[in-house]
N, CA, C and O atoms as a GROMACS GRO file, in nm:
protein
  452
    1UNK      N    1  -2.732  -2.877  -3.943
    1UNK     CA    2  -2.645  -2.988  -3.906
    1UNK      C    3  -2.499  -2.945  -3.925
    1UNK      O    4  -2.453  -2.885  -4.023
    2UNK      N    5  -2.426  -2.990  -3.807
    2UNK     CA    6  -2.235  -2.913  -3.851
    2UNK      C    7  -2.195  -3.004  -3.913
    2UNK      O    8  -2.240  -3.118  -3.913
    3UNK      N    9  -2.082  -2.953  -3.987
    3UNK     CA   10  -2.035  -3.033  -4.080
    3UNK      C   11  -1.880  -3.053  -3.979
    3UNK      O   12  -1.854  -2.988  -3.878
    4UNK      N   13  -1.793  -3.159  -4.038
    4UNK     CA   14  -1.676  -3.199  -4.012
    4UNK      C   15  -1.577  -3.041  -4.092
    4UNK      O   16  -1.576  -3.003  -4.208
    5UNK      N   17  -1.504  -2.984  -3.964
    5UNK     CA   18  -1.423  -2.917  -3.967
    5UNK      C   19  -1.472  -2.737  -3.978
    5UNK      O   20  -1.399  -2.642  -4.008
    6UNK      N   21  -1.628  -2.736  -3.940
    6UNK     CA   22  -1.666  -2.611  -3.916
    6UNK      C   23  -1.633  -2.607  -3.741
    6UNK      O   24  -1.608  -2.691  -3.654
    7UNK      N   25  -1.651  -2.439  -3.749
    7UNK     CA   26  -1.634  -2.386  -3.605
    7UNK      C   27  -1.812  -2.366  -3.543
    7UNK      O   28  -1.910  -2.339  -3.613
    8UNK      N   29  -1.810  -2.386  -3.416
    8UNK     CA   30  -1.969  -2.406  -3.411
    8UNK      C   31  -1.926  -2.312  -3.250
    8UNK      O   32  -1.810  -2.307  -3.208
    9UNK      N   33  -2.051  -2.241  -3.175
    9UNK     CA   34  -2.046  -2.185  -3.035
    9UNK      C   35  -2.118  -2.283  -2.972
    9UNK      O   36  -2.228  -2.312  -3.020
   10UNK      N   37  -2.080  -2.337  -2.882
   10UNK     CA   38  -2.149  -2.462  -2.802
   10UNK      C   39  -2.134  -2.426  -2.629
   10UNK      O   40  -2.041  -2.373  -2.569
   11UNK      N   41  -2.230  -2.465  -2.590
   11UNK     CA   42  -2.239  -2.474  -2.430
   11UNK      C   43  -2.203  -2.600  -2.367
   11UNK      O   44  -2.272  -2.700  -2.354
   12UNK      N   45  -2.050  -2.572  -2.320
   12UNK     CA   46  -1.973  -2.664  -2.248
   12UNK      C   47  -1.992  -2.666  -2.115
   12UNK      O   48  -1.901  -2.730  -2.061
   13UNK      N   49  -2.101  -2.606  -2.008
   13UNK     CA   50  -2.125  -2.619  -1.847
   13UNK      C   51  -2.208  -2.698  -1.863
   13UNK      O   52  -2.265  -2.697  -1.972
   14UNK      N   53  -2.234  -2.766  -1.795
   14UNK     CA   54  -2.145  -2.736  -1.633
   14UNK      C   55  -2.023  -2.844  -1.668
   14UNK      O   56  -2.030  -2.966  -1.687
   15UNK      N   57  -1.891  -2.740  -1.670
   15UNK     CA   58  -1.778  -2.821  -1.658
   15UNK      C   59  -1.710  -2.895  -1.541
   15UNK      O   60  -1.729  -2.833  -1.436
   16UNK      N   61  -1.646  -2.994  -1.527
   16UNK     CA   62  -1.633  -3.023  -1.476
   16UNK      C   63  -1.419  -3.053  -1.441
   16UNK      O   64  -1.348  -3.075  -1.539
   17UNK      N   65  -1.362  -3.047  -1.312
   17UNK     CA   66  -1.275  -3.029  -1.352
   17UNK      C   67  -1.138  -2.944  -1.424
   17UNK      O   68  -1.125  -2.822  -1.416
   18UNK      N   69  -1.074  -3.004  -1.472
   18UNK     CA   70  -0.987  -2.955  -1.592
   18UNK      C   71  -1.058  -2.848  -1.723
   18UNK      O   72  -1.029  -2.733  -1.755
   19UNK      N   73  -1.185  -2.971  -1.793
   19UNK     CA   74  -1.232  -2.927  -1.872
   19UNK      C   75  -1.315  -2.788  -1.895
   19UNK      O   76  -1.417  -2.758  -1.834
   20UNK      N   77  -1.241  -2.698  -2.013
   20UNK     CA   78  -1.302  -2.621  -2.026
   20UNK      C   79  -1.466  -2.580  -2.028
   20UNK      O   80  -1.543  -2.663  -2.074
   21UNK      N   81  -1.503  -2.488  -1.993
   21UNK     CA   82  -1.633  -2.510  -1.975
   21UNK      C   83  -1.688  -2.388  -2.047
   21UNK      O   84  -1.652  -2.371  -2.164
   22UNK      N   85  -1.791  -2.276  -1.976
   22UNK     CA   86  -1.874  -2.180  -2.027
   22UNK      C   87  -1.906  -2.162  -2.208
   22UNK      O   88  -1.805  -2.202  -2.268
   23UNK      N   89  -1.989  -2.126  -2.284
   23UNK     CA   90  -2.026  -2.069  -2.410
   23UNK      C   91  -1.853  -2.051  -2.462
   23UNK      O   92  -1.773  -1.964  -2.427
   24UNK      N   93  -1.833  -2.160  -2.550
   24UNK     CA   94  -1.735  -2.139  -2.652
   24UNK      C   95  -1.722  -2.189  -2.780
   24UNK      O   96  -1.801  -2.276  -2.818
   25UNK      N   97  -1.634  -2.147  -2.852
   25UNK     CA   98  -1.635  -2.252  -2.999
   25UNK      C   99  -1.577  -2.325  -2.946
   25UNK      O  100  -1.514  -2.329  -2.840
   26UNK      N  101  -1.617  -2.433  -3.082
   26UNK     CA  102  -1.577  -2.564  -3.058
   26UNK      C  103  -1.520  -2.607  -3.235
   26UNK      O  104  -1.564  -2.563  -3.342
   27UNK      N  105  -1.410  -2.707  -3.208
   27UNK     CA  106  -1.417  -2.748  -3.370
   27UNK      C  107  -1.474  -2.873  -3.389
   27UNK      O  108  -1.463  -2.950  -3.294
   28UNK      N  109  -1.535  -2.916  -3.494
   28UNK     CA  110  -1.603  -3.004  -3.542
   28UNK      C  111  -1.534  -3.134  -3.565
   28UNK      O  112  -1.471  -3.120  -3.669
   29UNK      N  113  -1.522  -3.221  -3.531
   29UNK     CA  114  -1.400  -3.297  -3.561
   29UNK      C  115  -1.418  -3.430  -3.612
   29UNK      O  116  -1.324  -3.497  -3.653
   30UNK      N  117  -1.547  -3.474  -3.609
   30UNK     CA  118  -1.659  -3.589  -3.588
   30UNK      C  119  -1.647  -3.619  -3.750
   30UNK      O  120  -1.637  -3.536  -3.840
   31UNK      N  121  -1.652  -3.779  -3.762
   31UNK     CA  122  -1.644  -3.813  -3.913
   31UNK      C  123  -1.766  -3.794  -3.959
   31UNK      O  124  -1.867  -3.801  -3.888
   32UNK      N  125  -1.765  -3.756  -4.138
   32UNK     CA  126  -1.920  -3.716  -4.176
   32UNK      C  127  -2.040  -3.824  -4.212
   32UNK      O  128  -2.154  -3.811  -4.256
   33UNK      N  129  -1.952  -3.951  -4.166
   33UNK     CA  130  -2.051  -4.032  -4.182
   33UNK      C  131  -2.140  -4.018  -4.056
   33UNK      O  132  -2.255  -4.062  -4.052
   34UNK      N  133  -2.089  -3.965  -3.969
   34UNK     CA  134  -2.161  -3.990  -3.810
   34UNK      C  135  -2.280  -3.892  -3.823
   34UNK      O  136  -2.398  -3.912  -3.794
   35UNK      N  137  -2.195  -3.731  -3.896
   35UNK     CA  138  -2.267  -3.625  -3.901
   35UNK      C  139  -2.384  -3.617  -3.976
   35UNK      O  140  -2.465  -3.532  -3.940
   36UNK      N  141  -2.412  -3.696  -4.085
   36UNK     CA  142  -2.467  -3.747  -4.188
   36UNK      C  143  -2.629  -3.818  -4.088
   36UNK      O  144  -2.744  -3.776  -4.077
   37UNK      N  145  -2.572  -3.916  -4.045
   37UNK     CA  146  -2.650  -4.006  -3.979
   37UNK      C  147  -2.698  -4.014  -3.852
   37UNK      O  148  -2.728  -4.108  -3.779
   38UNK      N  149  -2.698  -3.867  -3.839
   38UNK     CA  150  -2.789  -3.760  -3.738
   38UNK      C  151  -2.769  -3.824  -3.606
   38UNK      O  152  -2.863  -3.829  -3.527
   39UNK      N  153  -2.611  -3.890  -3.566
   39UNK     CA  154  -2.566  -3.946  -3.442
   39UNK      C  155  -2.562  -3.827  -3.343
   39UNK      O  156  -2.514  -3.716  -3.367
   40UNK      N  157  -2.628  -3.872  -3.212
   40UNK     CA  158  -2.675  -3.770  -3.147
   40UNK      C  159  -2.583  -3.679  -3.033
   40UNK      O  160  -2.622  -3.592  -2.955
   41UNK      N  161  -2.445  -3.735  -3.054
   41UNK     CA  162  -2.314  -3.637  -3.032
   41UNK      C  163  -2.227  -3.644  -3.087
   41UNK      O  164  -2.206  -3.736  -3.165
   42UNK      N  165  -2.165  -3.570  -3.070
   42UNK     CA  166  -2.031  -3.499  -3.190
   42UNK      C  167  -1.918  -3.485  -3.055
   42UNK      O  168  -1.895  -3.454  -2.938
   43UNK      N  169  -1.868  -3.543  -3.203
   43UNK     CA  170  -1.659  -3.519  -3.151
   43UNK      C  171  -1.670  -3.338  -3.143
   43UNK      O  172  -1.746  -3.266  -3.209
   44UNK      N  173  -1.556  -3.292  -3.026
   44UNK     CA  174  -1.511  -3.208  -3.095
   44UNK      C  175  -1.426  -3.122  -3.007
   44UNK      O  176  -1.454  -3.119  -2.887
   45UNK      N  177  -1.302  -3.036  -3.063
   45UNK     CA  178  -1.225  -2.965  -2.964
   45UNK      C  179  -1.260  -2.842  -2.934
   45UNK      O  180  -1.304  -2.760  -3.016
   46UNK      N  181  -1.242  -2.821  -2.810
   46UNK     CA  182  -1.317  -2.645  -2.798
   46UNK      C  183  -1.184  -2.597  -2.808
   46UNK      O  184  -1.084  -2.666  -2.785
   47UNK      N  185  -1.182  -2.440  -2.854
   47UNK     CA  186  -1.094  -2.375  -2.870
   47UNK      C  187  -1.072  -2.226  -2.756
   47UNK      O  188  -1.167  -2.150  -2.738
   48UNK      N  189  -0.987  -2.213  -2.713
   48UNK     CA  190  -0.960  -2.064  -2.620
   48UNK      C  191  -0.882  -1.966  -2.690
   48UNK      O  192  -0.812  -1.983  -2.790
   49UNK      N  193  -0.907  -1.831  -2.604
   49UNK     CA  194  -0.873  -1.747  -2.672
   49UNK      C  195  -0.726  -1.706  -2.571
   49UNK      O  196  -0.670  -1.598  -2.591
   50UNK      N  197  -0.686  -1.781  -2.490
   50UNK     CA  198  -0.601  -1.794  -2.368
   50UNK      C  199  -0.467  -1.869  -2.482
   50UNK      O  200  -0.478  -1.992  -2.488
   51UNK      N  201  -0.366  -1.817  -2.555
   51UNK     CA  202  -0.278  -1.871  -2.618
   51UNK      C  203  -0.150  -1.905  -2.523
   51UNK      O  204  -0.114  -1.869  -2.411
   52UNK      N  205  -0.078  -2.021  -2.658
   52UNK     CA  206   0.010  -2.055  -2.558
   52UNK      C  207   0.103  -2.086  -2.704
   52UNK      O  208   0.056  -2.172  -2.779
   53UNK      N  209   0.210  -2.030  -2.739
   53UNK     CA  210   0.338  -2.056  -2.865
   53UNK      C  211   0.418  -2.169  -2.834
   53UNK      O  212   0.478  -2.190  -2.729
   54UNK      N  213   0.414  -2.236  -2.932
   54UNK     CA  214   0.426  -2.385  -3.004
   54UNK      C  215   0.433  -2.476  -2.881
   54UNK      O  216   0.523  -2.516  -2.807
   55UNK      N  217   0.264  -2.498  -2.894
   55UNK     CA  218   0.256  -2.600  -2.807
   55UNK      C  219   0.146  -2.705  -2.885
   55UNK      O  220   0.043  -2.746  -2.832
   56UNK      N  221   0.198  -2.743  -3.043
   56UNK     CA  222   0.119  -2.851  -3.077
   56UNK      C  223   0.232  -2.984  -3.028
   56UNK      O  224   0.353  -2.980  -3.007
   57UNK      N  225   0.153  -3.078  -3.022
   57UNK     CA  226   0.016  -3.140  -3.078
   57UNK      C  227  -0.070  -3.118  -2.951
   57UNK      O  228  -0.169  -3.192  -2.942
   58UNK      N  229  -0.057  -3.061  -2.886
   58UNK     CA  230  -0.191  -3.028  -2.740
   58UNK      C  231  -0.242  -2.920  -2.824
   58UNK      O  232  -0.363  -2.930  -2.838
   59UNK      N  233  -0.189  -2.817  -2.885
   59UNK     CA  234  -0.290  -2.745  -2.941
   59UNK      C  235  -0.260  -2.676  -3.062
   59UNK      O  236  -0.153  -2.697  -3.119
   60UNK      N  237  -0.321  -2.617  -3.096
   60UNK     CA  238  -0.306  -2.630  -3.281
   60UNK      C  239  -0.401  -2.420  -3.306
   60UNK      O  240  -0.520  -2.395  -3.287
   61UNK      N  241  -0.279  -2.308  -3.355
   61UNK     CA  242  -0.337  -2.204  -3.380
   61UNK      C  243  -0.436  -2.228  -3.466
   61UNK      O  244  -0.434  -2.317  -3.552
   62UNK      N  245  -0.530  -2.144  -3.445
   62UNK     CA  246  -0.648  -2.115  -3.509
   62UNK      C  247  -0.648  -1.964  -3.538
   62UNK      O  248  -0.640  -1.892  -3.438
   63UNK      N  249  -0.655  -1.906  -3.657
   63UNK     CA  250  -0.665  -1.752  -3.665
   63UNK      C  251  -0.784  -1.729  -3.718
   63UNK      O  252  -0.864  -1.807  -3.771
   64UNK      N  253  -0.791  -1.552  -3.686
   64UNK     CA  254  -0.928  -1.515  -3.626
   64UNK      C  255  -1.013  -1.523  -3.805
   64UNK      O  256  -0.950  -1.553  -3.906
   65UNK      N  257  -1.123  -1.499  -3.802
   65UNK     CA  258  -1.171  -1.465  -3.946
   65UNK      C  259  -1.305  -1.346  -3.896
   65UNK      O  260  -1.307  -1.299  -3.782
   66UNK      N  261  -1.394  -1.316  -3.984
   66UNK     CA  262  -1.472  -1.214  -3.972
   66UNK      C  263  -1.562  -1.289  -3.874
   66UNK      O  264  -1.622  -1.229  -3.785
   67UNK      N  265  -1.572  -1.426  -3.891
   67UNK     CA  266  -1.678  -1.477  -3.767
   67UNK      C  267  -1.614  -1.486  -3.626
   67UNK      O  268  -1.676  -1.487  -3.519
   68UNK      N  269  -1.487  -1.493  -3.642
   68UNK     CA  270  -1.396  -1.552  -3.528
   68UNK      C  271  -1.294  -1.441  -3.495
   68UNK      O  272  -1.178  -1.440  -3.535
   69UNK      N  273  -1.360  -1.336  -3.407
   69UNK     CA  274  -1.253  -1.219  -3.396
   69UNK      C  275  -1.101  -1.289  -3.368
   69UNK      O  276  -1.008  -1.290  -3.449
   70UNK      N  277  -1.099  -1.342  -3.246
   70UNK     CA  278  -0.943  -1.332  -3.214
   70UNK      C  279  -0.898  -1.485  -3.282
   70UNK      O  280  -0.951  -1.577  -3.344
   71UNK      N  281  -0.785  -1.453  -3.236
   71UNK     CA  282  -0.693  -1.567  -3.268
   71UNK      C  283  -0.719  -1.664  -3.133
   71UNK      O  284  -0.755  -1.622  -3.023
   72UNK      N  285  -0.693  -1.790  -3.162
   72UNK     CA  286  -0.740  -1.882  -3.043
   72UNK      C  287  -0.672  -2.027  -3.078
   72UNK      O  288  -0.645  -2.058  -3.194
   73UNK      N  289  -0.658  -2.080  -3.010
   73UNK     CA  290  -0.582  -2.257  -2.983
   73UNK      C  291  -0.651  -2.385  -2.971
   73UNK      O  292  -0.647  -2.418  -2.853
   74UNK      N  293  -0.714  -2.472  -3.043
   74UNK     CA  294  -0.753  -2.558  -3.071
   74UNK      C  295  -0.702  -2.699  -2.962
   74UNK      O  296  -0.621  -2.790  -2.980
   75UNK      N  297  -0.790  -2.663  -2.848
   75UNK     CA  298  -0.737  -2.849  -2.742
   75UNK      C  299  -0.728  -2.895  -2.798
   75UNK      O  300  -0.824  -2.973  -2.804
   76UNK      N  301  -0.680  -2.906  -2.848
   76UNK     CA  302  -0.668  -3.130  -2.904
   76UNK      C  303  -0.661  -3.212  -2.769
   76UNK      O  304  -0.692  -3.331  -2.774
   77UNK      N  305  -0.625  -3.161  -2.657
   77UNK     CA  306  -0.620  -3.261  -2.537
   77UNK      C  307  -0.733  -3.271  -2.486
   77UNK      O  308  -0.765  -3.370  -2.421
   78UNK      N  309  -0.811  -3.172  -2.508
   78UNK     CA  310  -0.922  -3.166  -2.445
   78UNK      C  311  -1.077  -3.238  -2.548
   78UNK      O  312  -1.194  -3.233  -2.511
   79UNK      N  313  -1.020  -3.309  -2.695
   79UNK     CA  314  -1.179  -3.373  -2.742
   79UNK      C  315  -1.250  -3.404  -2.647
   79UNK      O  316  -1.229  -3.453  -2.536
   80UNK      N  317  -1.352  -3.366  -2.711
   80UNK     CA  318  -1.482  -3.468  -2.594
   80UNK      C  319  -1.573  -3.496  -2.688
   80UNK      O  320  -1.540  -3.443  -2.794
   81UNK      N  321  -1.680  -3.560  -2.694
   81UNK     CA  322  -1.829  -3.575  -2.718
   81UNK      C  323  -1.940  -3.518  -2.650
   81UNK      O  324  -1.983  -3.553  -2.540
   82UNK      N  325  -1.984  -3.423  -2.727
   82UNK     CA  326  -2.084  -3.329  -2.643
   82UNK      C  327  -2.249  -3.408  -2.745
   82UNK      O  328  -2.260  -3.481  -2.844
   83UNK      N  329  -2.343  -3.345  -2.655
   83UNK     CA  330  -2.480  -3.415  -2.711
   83UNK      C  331  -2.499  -3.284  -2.799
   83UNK      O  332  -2.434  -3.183  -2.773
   84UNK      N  333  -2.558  -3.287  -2.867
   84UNK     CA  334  -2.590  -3.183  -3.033
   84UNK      C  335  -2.661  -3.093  -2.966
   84UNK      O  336  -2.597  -2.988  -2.963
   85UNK      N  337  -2.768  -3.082  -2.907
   85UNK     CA  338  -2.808  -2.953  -2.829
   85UNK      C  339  -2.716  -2.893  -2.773
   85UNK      O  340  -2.779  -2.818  -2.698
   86UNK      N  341  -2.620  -2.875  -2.758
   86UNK     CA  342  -2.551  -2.834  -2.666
   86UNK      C  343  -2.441  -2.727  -2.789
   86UNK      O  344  -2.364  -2.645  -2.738
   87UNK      N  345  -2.447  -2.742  -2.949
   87UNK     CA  346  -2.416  -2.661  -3.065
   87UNK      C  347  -2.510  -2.527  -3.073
   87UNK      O  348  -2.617  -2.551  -3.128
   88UNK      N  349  -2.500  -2.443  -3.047
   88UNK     CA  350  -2.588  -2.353  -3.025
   88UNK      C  351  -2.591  -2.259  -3.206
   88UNK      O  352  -2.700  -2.213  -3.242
   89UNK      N  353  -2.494  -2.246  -3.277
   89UNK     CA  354  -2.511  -2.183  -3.405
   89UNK      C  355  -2.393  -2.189  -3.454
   89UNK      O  356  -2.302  -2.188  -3.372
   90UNK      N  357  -2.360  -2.197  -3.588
   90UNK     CA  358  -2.217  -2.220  -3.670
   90UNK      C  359  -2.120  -2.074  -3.671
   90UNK      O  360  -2.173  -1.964  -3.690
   91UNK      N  361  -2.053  -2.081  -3.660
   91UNK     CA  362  -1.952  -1.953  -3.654
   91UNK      C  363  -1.869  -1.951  -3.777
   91UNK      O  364  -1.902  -1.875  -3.868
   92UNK      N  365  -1.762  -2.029  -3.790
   92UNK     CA  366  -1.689  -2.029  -3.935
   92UNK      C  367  -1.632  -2.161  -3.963
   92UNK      O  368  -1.635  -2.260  -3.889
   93UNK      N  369  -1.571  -2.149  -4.098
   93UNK     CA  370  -1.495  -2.260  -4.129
   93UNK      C  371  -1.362  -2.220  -4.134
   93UNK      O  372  -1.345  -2.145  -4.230
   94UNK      N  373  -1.263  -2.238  -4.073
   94UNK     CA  374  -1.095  -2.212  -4.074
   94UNK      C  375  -1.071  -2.289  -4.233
   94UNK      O  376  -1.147  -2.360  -4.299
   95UNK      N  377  -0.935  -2.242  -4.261
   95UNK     CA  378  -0.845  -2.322  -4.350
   95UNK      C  379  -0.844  -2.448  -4.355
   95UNK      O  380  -0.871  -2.499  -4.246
   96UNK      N  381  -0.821  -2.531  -4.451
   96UNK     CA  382  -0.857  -2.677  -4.439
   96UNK      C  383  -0.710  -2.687  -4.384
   96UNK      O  384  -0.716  -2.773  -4.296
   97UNK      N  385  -0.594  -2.645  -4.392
   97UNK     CA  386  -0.480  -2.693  -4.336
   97UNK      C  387  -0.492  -2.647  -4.164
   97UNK      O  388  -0.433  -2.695  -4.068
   98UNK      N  389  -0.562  -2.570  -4.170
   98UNK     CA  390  -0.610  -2.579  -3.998
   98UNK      C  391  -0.664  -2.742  -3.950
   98UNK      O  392  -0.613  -2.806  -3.858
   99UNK      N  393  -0.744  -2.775  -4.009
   99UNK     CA  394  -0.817  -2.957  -4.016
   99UNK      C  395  -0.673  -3.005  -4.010
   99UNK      O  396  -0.609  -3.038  -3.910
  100UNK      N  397  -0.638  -3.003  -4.126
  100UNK     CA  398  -0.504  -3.109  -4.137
  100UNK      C  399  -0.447  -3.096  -3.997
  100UNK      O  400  -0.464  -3.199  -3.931
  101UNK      N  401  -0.399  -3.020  -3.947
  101UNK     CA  402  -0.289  -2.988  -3.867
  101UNK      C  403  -0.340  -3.066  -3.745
  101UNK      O  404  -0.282  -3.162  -3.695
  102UNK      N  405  -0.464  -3.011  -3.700
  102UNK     CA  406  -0.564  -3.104  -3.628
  102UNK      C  407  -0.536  -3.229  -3.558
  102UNK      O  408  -0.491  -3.267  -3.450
  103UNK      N  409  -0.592  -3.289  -3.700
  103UNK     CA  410  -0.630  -3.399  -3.737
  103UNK      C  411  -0.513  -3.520  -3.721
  103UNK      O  412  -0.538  -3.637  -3.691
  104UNK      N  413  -0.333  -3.444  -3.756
  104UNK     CA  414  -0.236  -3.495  -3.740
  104UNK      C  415  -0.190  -3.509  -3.554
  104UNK      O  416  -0.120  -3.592  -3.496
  105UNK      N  417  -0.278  -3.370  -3.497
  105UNK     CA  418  -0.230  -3.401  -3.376
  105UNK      C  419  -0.302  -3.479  -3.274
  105UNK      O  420  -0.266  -3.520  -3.163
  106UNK      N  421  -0.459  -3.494  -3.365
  106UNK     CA  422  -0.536  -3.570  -3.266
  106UNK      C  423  -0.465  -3.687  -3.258
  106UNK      O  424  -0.432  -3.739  -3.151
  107UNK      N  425  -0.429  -3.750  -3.413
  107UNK     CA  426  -0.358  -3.899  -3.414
  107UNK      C  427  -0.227  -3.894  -3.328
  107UNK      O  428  -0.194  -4.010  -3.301
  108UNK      N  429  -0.126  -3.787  -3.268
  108UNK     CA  430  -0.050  -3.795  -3.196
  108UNK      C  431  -0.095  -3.798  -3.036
  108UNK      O  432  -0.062  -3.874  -2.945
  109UNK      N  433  -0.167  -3.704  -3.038
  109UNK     CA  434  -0.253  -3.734  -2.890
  109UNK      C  435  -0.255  -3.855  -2.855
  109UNK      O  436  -0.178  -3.908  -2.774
  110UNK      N  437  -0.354  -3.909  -2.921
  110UNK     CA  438  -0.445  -4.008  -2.914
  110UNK      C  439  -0.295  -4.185  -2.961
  110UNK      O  440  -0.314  -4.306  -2.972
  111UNK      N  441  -0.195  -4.114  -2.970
  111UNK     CA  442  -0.076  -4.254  -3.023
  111UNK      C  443  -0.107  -4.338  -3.100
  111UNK      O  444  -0.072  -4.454  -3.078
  112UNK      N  445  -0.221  -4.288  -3.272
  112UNK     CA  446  -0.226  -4.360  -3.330
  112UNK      C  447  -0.143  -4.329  -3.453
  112UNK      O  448  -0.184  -4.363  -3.564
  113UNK      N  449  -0.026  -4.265  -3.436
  113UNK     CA  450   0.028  -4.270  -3.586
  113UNK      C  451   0.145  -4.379  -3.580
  113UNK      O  452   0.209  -4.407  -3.681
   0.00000   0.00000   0.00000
């Protein structure tokens, strides 16, 4: 089961659109009460390895770790809700100030601060 604020590889096709699509990480973004209570999709932002310098709150660096070779950019524009099959295996957990940073831009995205 993913937890809130792990990196997971998920199958985003057939995309549609804008939205990113093919085998990518994704971040976990989904509250843990949801995750907990085996709700049968999850929040979450996929991340690319296609960078773009200081362009939060649309997207938020992510650096690489031993699970996560490169460095990569966190949509925040792009959340979605994907169905849980579609999490294929856990990859890593970033910095919790990676979450924070997130988490501050989803609420800007989204115009709830």
């Amino acid at each position: 089961m993913p937890e809130r604020g792990e990196i997971w590889l998920a199958d985003l096709d057939p995309r549609r659109g804008t939205e990113p699509g093919k085998t990518r990480p994704v971040l976990i973004v989904q509250a843990e009460a949801l995750l907990r209570a085996e709700h049968p999709a999850t929040l979450v932002v996929p991340l690319t390895t296609h960078l773009i310098e200081d362009a939060e709150p649309l997207r938020v660096r992510v650096g690489r770790t031993d699970e996560l070779p490169r460095d990569s950019d966190a949509l925040v524009d792009q959340l979605r809700a994907i169905d849980n099959r579609r999490l294929l295996k856990r990859l890593a957990r970033p910095a919790p100030e990676i979450l924070t940073r997130v988490d501050i831009a989803l609420r800007e995205v989204m115009d709830l601060v």
